[in-house]
N, C-alpha and C positions, 0 to 999 in steps of 0.2 A: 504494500500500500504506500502510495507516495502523498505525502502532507506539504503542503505550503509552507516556503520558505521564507515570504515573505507577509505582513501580515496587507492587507488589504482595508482601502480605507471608501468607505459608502459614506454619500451624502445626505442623510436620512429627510433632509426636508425636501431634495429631487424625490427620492422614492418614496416619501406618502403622497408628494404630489402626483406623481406617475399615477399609483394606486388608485387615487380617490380621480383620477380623470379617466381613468379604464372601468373602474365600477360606477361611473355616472354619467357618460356618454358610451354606454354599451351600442353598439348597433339593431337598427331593428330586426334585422334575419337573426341575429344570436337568443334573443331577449326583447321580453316584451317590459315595459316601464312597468316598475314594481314587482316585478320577477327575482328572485334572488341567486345571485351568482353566483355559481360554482368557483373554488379558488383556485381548482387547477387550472383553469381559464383564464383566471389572472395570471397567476405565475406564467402560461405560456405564451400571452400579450407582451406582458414586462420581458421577458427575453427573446421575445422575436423583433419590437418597437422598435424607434429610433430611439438615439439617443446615447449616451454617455455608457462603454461595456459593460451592459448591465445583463452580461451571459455568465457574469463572475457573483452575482447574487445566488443567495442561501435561502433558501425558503425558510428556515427557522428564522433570518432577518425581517422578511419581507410578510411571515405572520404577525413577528411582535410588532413590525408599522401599521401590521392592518387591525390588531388589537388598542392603539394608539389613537387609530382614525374612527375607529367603532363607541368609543369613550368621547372623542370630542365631537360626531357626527350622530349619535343615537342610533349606530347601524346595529343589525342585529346578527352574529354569527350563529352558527347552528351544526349542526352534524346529523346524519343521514342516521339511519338504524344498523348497519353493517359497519359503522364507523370508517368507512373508509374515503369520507369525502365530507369539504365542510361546503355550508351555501351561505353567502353572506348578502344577507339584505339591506335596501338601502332606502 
């Protein structure tokens, strides 16, 4: 297994912004308004986007900003019954 040598430095106020402008200008063929998004969805927005290498993001990262943005936006996170997928409503 190979670990990073170097430590890696994220701009967390770029990616809550990324965040909260991919889970609230969703498209209409994905999502209908008031739908709640899946967050694997997100994660594969944020690293396909433009923007600043953000194919070097950690999804443990990019939960706790969406835990961050859930507290200051009233969003609601949730989890599926097989737990293996959360939906985050906005």
């Amino acid at each position: 297994m190979t670990y990073a040598k170097a430590a890696k430095q994220v701009d967390v106020r770029v990616l809550k912004r990324r965040l909260w402008d991919i889970l609230t200008k969703q498209p209409a063929a994905e999502v209908r308004q008031g739908d709640p998004v899946d967050f694997q969805v997100v994660i594969q927005q944020l690293r396909t986007g433009d923007g600043a290498s953000l194919h070097d993001l950690s999804v443990h990262l990019c939960f706790i900003c969406l835990l961050h943005l859930a507290n200051e936006h009233g969003l609601t996170v949730t989890g599926v019954e097989d737990m293996n997928r959360l939906l985050v409503g906005v």
